[in-house]
ChimeraX commands (.cxc) that place a marker at each C-alpha (Angstrom):
marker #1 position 25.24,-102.72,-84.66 radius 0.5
marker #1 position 22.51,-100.72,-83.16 radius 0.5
marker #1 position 19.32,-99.22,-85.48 radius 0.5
marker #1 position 18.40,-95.75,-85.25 radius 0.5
marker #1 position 15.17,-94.10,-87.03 radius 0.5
marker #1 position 14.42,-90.52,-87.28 radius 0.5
marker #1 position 10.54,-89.83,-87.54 radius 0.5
marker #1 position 9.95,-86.68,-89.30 radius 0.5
marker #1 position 6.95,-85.26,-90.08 radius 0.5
marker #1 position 7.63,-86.19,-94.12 radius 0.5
marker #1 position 10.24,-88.40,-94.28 radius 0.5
marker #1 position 11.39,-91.16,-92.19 radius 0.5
marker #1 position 14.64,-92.28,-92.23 radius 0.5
marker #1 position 16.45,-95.49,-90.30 radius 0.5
marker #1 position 20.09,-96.23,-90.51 radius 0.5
marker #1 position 22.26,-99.23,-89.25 radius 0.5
marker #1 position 25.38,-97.44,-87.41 radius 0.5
marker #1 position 28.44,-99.39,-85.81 radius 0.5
marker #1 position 29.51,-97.93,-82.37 radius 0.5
marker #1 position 31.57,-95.10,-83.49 radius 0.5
marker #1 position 28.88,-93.92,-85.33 radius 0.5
marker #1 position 29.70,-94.68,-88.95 radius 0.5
marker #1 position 26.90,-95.18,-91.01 radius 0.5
marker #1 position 26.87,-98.58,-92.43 radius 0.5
marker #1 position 23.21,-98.50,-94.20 radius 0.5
marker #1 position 20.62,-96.12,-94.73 radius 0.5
marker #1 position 16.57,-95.73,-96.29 radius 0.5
marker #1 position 14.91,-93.04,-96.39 radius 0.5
marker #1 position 10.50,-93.26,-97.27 radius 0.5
marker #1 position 8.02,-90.77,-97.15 radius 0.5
marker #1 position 6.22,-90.54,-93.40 radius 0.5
marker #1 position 2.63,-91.93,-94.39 radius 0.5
marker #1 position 1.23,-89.35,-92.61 radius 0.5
marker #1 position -2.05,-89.27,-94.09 radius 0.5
marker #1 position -2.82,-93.13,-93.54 radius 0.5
marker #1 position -2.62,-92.99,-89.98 radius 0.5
marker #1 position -0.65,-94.06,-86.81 radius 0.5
marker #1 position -1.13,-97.43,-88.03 radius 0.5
marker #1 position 0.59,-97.01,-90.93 radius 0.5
marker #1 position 3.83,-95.44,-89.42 radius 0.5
marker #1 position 4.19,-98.21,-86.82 radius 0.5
marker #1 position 4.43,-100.55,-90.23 radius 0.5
marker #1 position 6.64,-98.59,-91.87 radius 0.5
marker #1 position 8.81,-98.46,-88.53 radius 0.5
marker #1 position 8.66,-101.95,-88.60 radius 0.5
marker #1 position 9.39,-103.07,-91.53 radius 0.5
marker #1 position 12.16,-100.47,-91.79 radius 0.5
marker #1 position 13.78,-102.04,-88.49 radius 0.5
marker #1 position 13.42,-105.58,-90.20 radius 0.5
marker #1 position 15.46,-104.44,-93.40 radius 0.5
marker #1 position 17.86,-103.61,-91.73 radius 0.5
marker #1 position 18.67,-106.01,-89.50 radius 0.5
marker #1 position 18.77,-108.41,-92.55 radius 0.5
marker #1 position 21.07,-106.47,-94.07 radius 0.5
marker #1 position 23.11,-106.54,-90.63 radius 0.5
marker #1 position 22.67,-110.22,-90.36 radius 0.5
marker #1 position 21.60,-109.78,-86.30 radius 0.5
marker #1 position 19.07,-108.47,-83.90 radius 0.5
marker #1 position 19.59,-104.82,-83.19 radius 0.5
marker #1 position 18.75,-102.34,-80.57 radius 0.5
marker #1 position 16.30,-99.99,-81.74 radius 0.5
marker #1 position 16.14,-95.77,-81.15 radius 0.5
marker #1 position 13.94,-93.61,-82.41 radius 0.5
marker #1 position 13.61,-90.25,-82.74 radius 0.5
marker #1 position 10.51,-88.66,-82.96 radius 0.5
marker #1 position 8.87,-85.16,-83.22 radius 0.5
marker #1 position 7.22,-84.02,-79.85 radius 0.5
marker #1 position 8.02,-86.20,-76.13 radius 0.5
marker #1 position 6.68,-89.04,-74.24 radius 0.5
marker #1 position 4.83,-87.99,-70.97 radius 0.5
marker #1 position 4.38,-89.95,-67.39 radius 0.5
marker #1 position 1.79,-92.08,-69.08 radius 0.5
marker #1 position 3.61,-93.21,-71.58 radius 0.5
marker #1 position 2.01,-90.93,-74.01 radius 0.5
marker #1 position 3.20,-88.74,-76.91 radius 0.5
marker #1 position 2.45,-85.27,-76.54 radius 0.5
marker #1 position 3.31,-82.15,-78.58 radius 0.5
marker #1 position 4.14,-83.85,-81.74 radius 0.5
marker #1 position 3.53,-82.02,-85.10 radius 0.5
marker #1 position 2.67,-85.55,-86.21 radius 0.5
marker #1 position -0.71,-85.21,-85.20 radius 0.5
marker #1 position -1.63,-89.09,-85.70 radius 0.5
marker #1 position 0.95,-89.27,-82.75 radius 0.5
marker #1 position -0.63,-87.60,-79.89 radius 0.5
marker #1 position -2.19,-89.96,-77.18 radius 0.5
marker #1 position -0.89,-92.96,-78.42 radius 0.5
marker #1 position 1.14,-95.23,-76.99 radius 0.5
marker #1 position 3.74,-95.01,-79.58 radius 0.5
marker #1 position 7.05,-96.66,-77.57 radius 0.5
marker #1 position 4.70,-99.46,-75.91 radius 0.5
marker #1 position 3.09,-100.53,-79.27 radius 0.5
marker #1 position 6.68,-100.41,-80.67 radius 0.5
marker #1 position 8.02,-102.62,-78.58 radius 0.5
marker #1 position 5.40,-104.93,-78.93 radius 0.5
marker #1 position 5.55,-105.22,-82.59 radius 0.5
marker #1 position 9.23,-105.38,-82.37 radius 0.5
marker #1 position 9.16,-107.83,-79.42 radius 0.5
marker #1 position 11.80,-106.19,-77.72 radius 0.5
marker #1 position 12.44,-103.23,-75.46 radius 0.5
marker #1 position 13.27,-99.91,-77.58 radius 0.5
marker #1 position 14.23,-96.12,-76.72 radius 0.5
marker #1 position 12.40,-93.34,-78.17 radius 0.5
marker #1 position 13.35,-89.45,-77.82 radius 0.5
marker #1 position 12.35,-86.27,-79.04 radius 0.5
marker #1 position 14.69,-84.78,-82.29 radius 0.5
marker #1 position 16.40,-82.23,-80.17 radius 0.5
marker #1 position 17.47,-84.58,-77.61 radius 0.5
marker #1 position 18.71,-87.12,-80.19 radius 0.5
marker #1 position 20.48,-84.11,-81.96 radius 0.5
marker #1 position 22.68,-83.20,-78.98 radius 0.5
marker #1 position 23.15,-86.94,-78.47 radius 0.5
marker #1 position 24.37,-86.86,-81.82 radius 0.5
marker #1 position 26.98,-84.15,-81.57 radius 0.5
marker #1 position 27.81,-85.29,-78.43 radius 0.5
marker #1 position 29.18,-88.59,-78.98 radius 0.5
marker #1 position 30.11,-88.37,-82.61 radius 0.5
marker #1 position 30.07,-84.64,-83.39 radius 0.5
marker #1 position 31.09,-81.08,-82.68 radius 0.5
marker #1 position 30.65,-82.01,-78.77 radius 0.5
marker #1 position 32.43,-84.90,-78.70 radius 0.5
marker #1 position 34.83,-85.74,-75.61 radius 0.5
marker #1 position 33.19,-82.67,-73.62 radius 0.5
marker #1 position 31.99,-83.61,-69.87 radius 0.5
marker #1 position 28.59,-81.51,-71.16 radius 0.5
marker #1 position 26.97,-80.45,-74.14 radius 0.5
marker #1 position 23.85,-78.17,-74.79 radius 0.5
marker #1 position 22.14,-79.09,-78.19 radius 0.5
marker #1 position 20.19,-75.71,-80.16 radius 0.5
marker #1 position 17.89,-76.47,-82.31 radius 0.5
marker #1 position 16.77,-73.18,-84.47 radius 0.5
marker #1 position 14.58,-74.36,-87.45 radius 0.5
marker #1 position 11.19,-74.82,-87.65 radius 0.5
marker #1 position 11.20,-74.37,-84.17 radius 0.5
marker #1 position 13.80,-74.17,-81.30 radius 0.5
marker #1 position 14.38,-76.72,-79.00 radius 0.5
marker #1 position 17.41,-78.26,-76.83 radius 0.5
marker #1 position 18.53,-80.99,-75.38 radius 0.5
marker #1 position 21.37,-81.14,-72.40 radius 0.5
marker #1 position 23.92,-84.66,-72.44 radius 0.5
marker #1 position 26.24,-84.87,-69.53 radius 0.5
marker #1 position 28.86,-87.53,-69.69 radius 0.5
marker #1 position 27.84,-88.30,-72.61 radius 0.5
marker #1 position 24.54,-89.01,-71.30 radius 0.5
marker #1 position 21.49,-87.50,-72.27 radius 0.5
marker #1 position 19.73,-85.31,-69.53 radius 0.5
marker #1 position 15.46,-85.58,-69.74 radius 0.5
marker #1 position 14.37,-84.47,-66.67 radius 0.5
marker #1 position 11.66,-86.11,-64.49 radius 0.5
marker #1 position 9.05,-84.22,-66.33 radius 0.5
marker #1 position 10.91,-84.99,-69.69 radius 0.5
marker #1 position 11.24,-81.29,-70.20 radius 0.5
marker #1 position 14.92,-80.45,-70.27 radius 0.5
marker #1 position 16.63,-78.46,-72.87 radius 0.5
marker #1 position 13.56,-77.01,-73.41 radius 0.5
marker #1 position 14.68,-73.37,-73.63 radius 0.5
marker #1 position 12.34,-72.41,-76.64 radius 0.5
marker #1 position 9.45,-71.88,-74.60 radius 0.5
marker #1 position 11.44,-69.45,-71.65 radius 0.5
marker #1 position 9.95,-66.30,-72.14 radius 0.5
marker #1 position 11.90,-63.60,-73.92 radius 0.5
marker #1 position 9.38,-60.76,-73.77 radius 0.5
marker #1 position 6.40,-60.64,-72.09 radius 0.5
marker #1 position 4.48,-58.82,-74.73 radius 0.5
marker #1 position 5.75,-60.62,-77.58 radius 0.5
marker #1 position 3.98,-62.25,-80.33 radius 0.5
marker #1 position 2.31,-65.24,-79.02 radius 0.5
marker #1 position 3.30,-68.87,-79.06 radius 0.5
marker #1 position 1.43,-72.09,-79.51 radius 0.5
marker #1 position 1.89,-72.82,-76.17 radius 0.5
marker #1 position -0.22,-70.50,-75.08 radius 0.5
marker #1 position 2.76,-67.94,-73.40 radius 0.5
marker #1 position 3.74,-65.10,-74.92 radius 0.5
marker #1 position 7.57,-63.82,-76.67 radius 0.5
marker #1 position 8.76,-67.31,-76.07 radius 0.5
marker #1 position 12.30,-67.78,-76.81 radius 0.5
marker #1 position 11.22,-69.85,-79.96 radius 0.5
marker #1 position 8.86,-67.00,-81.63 radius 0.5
marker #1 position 11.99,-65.23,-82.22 radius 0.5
marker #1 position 14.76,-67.58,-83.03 radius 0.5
marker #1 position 13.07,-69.85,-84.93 radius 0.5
marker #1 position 13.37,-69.66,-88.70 radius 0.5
marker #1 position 9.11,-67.97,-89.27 radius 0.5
marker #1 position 9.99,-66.28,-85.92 radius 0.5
marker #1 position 12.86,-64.79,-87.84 radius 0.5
marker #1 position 11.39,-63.52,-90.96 radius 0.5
marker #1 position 8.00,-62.67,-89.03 radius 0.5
marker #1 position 10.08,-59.93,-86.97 radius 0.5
marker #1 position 11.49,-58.59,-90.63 radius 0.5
marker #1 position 7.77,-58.46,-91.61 radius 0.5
marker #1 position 7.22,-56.35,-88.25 radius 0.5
marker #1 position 10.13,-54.08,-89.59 radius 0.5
marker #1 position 8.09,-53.30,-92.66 radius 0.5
marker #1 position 10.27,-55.87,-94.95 radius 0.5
marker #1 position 8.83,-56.64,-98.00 radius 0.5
marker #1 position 11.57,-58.12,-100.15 radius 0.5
marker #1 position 11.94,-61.40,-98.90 radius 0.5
marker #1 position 10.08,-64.30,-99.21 radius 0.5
marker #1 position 12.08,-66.55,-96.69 radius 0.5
marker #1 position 14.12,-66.36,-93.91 radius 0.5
marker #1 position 17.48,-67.71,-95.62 radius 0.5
marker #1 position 16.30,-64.38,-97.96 radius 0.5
marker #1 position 16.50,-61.92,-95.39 radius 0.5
marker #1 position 20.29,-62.66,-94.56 radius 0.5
marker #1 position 21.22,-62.32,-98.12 radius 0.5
marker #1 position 19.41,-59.22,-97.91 radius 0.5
marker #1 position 21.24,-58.00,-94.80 radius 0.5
marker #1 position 24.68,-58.41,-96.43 radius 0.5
marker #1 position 23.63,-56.81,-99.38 radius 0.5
marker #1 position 23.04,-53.78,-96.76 radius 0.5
marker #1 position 19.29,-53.33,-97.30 radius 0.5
marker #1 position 18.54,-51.65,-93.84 radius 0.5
marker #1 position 15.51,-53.24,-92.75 radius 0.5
marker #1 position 17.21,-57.06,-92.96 radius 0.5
marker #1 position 20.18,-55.48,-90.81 radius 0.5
marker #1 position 17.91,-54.44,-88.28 radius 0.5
marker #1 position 15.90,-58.05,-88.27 radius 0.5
marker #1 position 19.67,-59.74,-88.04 radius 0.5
marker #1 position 21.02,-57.49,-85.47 radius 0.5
marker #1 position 17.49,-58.18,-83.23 radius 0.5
marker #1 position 18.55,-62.26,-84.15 radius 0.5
marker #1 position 21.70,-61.76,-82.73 radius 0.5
marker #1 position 20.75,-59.97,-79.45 radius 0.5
marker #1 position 17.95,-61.77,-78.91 radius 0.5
marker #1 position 19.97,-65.02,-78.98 radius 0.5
marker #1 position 23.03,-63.43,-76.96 radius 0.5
marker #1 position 20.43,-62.89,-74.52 radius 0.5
marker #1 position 18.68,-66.46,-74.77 radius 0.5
marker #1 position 21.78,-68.58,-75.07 radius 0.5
marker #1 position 23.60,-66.47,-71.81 radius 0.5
marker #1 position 20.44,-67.68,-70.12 radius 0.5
marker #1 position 21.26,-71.03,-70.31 radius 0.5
marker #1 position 24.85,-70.98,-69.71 radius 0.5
marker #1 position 24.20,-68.71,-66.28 radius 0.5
marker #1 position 22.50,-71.88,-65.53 radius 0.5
marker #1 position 23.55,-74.55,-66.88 radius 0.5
marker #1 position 27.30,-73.64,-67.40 radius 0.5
marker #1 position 27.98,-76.29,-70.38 radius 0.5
marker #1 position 31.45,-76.95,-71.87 radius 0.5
marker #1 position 30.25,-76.22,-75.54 radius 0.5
marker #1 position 27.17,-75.85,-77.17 radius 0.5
marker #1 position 26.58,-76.85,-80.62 radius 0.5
marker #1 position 24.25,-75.13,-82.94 radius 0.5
marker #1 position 21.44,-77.32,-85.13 radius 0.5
marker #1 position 18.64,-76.21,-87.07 radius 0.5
marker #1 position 17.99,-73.93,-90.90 radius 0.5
marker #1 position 19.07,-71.01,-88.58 radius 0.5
marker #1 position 22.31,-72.92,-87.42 radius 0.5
marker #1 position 23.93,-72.05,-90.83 radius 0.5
marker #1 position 23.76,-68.05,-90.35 radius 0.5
marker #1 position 27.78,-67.53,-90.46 radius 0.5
marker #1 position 27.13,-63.98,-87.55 radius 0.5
marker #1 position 25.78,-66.69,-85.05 radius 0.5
marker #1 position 29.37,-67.76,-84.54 radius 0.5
marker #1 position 31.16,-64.98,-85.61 radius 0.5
marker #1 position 29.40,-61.81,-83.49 radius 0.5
marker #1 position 27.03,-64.42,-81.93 radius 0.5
marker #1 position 29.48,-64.67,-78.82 radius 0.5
marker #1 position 30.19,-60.58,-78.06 radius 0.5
marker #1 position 26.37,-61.05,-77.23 radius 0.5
marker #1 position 26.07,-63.46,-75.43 radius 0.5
marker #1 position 29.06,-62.22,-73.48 radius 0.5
marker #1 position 27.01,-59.39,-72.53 radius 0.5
marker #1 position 24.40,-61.02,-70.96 radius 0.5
marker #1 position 26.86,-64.02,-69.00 radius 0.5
marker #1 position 27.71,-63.95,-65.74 radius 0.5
marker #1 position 31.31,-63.78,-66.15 radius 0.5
marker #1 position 33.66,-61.22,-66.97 radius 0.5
marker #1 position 34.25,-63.16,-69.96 radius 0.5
marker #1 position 32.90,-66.01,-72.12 radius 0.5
marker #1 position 34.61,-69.25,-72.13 radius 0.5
marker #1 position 31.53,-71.22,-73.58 radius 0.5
marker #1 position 32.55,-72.36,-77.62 radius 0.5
marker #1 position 29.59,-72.16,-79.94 radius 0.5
marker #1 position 30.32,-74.14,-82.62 radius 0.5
marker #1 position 28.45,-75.45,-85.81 radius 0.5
marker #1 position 26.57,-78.90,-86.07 radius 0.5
marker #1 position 29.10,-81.81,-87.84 radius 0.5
marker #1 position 26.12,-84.08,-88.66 radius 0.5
marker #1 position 23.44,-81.92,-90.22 radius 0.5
marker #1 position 20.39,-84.20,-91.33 radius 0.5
marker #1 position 22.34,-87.35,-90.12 radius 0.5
marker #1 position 21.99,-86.29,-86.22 radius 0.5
marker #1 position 18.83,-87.98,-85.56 radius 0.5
marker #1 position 19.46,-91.47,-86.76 radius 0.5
marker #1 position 23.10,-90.91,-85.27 radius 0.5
marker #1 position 21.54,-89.63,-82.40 radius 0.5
marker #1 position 18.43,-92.25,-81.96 radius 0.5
marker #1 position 21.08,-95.02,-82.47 radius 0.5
marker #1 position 23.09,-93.59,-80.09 radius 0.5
marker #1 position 20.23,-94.39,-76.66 radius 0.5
marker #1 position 21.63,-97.66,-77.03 radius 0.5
marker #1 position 25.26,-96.42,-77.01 radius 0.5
marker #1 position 25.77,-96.36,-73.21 radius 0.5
marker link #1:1,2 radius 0.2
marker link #1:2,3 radius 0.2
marker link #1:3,4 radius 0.2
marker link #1:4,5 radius 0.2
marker link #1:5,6 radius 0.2
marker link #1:6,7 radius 0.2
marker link #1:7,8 radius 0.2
marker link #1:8,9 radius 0.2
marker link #1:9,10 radius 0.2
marker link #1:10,11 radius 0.2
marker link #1:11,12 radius 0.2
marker link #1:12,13 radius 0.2
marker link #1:13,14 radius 0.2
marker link #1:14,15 radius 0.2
marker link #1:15,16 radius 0.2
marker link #1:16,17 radius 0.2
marker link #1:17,18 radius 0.2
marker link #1:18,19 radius 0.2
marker link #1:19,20 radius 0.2
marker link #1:20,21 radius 0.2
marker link #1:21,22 radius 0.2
marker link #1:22,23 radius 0.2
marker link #1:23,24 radius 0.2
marker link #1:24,25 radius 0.2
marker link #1:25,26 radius 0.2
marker link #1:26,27 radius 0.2
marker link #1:27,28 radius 0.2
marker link #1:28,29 radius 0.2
marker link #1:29,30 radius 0.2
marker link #1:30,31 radius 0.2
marker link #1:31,32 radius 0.2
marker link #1:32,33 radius 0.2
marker link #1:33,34 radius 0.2
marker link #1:34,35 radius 0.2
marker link #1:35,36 radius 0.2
marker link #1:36,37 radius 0.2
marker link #1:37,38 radius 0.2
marker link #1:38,39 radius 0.2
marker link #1:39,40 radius 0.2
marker link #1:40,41 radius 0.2
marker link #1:41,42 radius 0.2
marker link #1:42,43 radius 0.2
marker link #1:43,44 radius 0.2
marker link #1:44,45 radius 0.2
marker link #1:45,46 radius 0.2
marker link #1:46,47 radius 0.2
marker link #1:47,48 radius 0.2
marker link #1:48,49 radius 0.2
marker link #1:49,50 radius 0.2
marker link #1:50,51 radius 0.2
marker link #1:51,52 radius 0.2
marker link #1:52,53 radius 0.2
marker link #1:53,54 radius 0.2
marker link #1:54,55 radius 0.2
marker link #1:55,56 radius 0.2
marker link #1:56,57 radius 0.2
marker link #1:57,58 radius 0.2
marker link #1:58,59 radius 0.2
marker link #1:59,60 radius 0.2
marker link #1:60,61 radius 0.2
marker link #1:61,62 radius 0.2
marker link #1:62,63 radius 0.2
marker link #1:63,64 radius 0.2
marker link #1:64,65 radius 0.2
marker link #1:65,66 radius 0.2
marker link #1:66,67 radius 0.2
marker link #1:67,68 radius 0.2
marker link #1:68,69 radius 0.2
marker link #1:69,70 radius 0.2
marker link #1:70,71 radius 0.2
marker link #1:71,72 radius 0.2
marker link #1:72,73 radius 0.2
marker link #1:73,74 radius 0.2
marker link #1:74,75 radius 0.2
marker link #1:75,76 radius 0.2
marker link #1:76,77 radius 0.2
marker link #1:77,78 radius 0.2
marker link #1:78,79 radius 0.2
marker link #1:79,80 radius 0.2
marker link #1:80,81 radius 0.2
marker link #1:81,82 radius 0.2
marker link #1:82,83 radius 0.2
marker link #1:83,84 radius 0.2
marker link #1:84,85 radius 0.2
marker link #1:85,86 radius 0.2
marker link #1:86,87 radius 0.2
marker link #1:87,88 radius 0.2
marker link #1:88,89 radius 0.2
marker link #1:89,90 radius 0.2
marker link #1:90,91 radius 0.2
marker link #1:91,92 radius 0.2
marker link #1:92,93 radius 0.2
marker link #1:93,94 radius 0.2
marker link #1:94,95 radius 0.2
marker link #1:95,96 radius 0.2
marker link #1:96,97 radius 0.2
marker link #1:97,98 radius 0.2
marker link #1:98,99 radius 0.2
marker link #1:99,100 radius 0.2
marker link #1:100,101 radius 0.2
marker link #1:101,102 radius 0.2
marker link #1:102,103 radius 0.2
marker link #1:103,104 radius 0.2
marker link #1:104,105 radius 0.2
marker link #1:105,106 radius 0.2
marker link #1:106,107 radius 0.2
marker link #1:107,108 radius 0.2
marker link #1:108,109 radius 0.2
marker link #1:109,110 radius 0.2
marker link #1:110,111 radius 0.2
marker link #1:111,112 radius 0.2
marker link #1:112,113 radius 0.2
marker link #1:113,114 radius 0.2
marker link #1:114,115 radius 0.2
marker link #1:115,116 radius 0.2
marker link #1:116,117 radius 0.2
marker link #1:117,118 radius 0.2
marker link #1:118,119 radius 0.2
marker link #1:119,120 radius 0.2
marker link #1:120,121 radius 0.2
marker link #1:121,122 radius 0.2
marker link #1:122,123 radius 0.2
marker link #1:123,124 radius 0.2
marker link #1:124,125 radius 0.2
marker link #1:125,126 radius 0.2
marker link #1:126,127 radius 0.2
marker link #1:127,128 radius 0.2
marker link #1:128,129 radius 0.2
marker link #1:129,130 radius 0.2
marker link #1:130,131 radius 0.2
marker link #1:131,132 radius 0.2
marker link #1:132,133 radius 0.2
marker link #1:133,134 radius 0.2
marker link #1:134,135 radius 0.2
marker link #1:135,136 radius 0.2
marker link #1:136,137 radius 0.2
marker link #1:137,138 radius 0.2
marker link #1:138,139 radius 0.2
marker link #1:139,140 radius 0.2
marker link #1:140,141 radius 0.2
marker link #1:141,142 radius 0.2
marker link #1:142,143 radius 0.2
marker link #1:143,144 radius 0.2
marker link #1:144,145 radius 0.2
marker link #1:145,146 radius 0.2
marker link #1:146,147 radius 0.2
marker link #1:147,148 radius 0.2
marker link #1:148,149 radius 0.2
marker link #1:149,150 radius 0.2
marker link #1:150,151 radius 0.2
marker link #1:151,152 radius 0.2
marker link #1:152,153 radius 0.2
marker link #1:153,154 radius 0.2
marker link #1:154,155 radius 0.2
marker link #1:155,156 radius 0.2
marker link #1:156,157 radius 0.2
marker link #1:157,158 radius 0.2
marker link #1:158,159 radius 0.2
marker link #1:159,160 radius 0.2
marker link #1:160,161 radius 0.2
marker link #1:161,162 radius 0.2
marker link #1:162,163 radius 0.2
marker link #1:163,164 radius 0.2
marker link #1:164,165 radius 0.2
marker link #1:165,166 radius 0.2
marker link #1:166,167 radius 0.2
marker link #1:167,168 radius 0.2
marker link #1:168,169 radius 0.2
marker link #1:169,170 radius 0.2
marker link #1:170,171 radius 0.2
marker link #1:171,172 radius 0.2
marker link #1:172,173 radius 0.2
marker link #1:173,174 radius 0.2
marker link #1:174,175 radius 0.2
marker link #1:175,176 radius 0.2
marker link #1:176,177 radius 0.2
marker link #1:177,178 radius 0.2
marker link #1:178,179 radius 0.2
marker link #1:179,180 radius 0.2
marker link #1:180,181 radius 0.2
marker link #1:181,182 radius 0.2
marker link #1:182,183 radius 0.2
marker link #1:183,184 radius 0.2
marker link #1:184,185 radius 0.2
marker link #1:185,186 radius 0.2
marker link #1:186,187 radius 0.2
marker link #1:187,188 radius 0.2
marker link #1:188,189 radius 0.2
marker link #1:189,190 radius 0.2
marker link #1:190,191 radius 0.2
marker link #1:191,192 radius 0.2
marker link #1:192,193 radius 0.2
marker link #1:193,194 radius 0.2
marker link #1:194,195 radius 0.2
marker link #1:195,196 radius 0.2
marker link #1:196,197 radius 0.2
marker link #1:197,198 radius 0.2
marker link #1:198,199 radius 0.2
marker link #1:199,200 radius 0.2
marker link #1:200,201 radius 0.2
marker link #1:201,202 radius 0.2
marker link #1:202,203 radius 0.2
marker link #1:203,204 radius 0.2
marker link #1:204,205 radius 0.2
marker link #1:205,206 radius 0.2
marker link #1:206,207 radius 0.2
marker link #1:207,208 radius 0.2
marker link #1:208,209 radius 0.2
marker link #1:209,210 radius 0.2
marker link #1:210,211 radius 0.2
marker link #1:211,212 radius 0.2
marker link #1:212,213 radius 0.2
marker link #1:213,214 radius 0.2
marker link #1:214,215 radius 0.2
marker link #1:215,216 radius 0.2
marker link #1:216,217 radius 0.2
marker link #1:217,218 radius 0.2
marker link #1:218,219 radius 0.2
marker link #1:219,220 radius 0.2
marker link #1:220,221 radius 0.2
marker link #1:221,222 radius 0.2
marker link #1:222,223 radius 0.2
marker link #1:223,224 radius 0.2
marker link #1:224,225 radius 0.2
marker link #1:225,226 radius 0.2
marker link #1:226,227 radius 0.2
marker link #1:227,228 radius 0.2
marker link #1:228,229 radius 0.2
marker link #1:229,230 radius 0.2
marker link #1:230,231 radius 0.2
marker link #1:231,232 radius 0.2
marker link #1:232,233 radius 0.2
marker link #1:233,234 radius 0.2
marker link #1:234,235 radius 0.2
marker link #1:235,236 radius 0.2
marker link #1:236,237 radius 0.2
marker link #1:237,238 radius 0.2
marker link #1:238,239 radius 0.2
marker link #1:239,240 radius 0.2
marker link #1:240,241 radius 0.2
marker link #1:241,242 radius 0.2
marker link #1:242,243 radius 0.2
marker link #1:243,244 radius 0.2
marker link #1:244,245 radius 0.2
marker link #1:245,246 radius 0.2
marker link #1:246,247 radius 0.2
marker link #1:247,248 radius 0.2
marker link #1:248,249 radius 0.2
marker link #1:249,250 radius 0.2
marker link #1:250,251 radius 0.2
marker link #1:251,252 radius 0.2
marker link #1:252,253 radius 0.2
marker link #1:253,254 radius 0.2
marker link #1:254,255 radius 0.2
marker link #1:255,256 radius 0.2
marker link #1:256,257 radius 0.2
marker link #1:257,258 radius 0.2
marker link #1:258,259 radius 0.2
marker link #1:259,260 radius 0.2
marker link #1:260,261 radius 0.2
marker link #1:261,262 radius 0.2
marker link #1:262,263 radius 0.2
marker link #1:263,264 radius 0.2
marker link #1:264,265 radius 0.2
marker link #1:265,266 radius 0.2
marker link #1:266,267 radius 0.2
marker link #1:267,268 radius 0.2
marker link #1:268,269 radius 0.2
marker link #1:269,270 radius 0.2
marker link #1:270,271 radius 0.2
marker link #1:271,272 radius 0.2
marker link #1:272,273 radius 0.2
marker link #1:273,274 radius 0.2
marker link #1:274,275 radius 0.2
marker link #1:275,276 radius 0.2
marker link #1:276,277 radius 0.2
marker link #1:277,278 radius 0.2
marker link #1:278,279 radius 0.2
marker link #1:279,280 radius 0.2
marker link #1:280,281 radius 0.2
marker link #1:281,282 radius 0.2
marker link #1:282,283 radius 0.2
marker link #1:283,284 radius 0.2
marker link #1:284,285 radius 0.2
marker link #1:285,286 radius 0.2
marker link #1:286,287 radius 0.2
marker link #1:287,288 radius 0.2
marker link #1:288,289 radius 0.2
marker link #1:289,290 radius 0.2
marker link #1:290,291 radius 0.2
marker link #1:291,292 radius 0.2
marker link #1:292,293 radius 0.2
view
């Protein structure tokens, strides 16, 4: 049995999952975000000692957890703001009294898909996350693929356009201020939209033919042709899976690869893009799964 949290920035949820990834027992808690860093190492905690309780034996523990751990053994980017600086892994393990394995939610979502999902049995996945924000994460041989820096799969923040809006990472038209899901509906705003109030709005709107939405699709679409082809020219993977709110728009698969094929460096475009199988389940799947090799 290995243990596998997911760390989001409301809820946290930790699930006991056998090796082929069936779930066998799951909680799910509000993230105490506004008590502190202290209080989420407790809830971790005592999370990690329910279940094992329920599994009768001592577990490995993964986590994943919004934003990365640098050189130093810090967190860094993490939209859990009680995160960054800390030692989070280090004061983990000491709590737990045992080594554990924490990684960011992309990289636990193509670890996900990769061993128990829409990538599984392929020598190399690339994991898309378009949601809140876009991310990636690259497993090869069903092994997940950080980077020295820790970086890798980190395609939201390529550049797109140079003059674009600008991104909180201080670059400008960065992949993820386009594809992500305010990225989306902020370009439909651009367009002069007005009757929408979300992004999952302004499809609807598109396939009820309301011009403005078709144009802020059809950018979607080229824009990722052109951002996914990237990755494959370098990267070459044998499938990558979609995650994220955006993951669900049905013209990502459908027209989604005549644009990328444009863009590839190939006469053609053997790459599948295929739809998520785990959904909200990939990060626990995923977390539990940095134990699986």
């Amino acid at each position: 049995m290995r243990i596998g949290i997911d760390l989001g920035g409301t809820k946290t949820e930790g699930a006991l999952v056998d090796k082929n990834g069936r779930v066998i027992s799951r909680h799910r808690l509000a993230t105490p975000r506004a008590e502190g860093y202290r209080a989420i190492v407790d809830q971790i905690a005592s999370l990690v000692s329910q279940l094992e309780s329920e599994s009768g034996e001592t577990c490995s523990v993964g986590i994943a957890a919004p934003g990365a751990i640098d050189a130093q053994g810090r967190v860094k980017n993490s939209n859990t703001q009680c995160l960054i600086g800390t030692a989070f892994q280090s004061d983990l393990e000491t709590r737990l009294d045992r080594p554990i394995r924490v990684e960011n939610d992309a990289n636990c979502f193509a670890l996900a898909e990769a061993l128990f999902g829409a990538g599984r049995d392929m020598p190399s996945v690339f994991g898309v996350i378009m949601g809140t924000g876009v991310g990636g994460g690259i497993v090869i041989q069903q092994r997940l693929h950080a980077g020295p820096q820790h970086i890798a799969g980190e395609w939201g923040h390529n550049t797109l356009d140079p003059g674009g809006p600008p991104c909180y990472c201080g670059q400008q038209g960065c992949i993820e201020t386009y594809l992500s899901g305010p990225g989306f509906f902020a370009d439909y705003q651009r367009l002069g939209g007005a009757n929408a109030a979300s992004a999952e709005e302004v499809i609807s709107k598109a396939r009820e033919n309301e011009s403005i939405a078709q144009e802020a699709l059809d950018n979607l679409l080229e824009r990722f042709g052109k951002a996914v082809a990237g990755v494959i020219n370098i990267l070459d993977p044998h499938v990558v899976v979609l995650g994220g709110g955006l993951s669900n728009i049905q013209e990502l698969y459908e027209e989604g690869p005549r644009r990328i094929a444009k863009y590839v460096f190939n006469p053609t475009l053997e790459t599948p893009i295929r739809r998520n199988l785990h959904g909200d389940s990939a990060g626990v799947l995923g977390a539990a799964g940095l134990w699986a090799l």
